[in-house]
N, C-alpha and C positions, 0 to 999 in steps of 0.2 A: 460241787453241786452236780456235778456230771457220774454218769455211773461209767465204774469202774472194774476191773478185773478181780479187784479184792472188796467190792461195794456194791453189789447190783442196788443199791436200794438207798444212795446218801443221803443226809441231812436236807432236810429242805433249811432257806435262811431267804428270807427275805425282807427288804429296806425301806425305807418313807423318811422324806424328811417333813417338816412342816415349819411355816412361818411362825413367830409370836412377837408381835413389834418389828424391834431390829434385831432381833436375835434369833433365836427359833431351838430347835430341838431334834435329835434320829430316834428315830424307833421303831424293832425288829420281829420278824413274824420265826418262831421256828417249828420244825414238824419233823417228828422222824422216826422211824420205824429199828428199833433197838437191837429189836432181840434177831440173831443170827449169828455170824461168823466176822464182824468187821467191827461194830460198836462195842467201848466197854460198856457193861449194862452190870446190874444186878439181876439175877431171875426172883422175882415173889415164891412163895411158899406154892402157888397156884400152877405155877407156870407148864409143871409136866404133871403125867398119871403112865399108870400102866393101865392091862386090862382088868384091873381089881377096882382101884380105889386112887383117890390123892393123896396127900398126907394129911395124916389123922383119920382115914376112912372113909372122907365125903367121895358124893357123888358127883363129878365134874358136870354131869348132864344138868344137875340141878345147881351146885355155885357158878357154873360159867355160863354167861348170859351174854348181850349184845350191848347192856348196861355197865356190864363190868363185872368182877365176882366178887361173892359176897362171902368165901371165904379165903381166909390166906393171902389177902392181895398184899401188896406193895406199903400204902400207908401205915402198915403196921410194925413198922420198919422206921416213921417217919420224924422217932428222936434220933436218931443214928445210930450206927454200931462202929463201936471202939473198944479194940481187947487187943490183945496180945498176938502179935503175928511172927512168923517163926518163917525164914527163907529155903527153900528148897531146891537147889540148884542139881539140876541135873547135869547140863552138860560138861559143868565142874566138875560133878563128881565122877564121871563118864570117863574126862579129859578130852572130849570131843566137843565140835562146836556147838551141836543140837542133836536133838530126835528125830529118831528116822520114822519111814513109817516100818519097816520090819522088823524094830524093835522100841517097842512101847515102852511106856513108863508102867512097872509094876508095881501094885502094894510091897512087897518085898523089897523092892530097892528104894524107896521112900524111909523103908523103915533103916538101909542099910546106910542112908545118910544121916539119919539121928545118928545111929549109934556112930560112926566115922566122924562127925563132929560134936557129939556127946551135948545132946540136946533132948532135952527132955519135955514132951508136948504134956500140957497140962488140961485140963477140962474146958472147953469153951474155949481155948486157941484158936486161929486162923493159921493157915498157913498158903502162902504163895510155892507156888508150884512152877520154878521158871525151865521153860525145853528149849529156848531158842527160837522161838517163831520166825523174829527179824533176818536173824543170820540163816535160817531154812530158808527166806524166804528169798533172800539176794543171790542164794545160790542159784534159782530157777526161778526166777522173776514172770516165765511164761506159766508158770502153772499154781496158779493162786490157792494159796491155804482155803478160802473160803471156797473154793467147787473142788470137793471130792476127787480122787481124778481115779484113770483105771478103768475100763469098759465094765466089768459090773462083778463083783460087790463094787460102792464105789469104795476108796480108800484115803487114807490121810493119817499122819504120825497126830498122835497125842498118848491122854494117859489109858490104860489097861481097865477093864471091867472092873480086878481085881485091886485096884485102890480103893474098892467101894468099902470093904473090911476093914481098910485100915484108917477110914474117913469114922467107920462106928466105931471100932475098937480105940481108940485115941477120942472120941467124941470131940471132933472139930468142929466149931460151929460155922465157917466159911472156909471154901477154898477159892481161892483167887490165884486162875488159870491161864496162860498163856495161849499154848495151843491146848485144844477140847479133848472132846471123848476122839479114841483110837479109833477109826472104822477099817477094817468090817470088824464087828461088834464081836462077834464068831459065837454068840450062843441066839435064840431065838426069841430076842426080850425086844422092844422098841426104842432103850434107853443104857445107855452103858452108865458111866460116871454121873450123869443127870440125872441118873434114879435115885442118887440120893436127896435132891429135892421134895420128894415126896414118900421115901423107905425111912428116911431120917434126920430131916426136918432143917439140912444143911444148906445156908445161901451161898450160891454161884455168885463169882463176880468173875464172867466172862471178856473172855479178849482184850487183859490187861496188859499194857506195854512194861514189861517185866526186865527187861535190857538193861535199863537204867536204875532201876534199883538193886539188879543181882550187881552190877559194876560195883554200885557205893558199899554194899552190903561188903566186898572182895576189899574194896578200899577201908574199911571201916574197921575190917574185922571182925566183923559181927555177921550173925547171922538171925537176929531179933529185933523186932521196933513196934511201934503202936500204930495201930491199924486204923483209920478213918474212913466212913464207906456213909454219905448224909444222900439218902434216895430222894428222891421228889415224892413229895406224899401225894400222888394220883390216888382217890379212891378209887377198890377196884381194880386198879392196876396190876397188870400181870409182872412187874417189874418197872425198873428206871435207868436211863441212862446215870451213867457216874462218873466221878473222878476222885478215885481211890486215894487216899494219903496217906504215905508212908512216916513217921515221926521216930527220928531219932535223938 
């Protein structure tokens, strides 16, 4: 409940109990603010723009309101999505523990991992995307993944602008990420890998603890499973907190 190095912004949770007879009852208030660098979340179809358009060309001035928006949001999401998800191990295929930040994750070596474990993405796939966040992050436990660090551009390891190519060319319908977009972005846009939220109509499932599924996947032998992502149907909603399920 307390903010933290890697959480300026926790969950709120709070408790009540109450009397009925001799027995009674608990029950819980929760609030929390999702979207960032620390919660898993899903982002909505809404959640970013450039300075053109959303996706599918609206105008964010006119669906984004104080009521919520009225295109793209969250609820539309709100039978689930379950397809096929494909593991993407980087620091496997590295042989390193994690991602640096001066050297990203490119579309190229995305693509150099199908073909090394002869995996073939199909239309409407997911694919998890693991760089080691946990183990970056025990290494320097003072400089938290979620604040930039670097006196300015800020910076931070993740994936490369250029996975945004291989996000359309494979038409992935989610990518579920580890650590984010790569900063500094180094071209002059607002959005690196989150531009495909709105360039091509791809859901983000942000800050998923990926550790423990790249282990089983290693254990398994596999690098495939069924993907479960049940958002909370907030109308409106620019996204939902989640808890991703892996099924094998």
């Amino acid at each position: 409940k307390e903010p933290g190095p890697n959480n300026s912004l926790p969950a709120h949770h709070y408790m009540k109990t109450a009397v009925r007879g001799k027995g009674g009852f608990s029950a819980d208030y929760y609030g929390i603010y999702y979207h960032g660098v620390a919660s898993t979340h899903i982002d909505a179809l809404c959640h970013t723009w450039d300075d053109e358009a959303m996706w599918n060309g609206r105008d964010p001035k006119k669906e984004i309101t104080f009521d919520g928006a009225s295109f793209g949001a969250i609820q539309h999401w709100q039978e689930g999505i379950i397809t096929r998800c494909v593991m993407l191990d980087v620091p496997r295929h590295r042989g390193t523990p994690f991602v640096t930040q001066d050297r990203p994750v490119h579309g190229w070596e995305l693509d150099d991992i199908l073909a090394k474990r002869k995996i073939t993405l199909e239309p409407g796939d997911a694919i998890c995307v693991y760089s080691g966040r946990e183990a970056w992050q025990a290494v320097d436990p003072e400089r938290p993944y979620s604040k930039p660090f670097g006196p300015t551009p800020p910076a931070r390891p993740g994936l490369h602008i250029s996975c945004l190519p291989f996000l359309r060319d494979h038409d992935v319908s989610v990518l579920v990420w580890d650590m984010l977009d790569h900063l500094p972005i180094g071209y002059d846009v607002p959005w690196a890998v989150h531009a495909a939220i709105f360039a091509y109509g791809v859901a983000l499932l942000d800050n998923a603890l990926l550790e423990p599924l790249a282990k089983a996947c290693l254990e398994e032998g596999r690098d495939e499973f069924m993907l479960v992502i049940a958002p909370l149907p907030v109308i409106g909603g620019t996204g939902s907190p989640a808890n991703p399920l892996a099924v094998f």
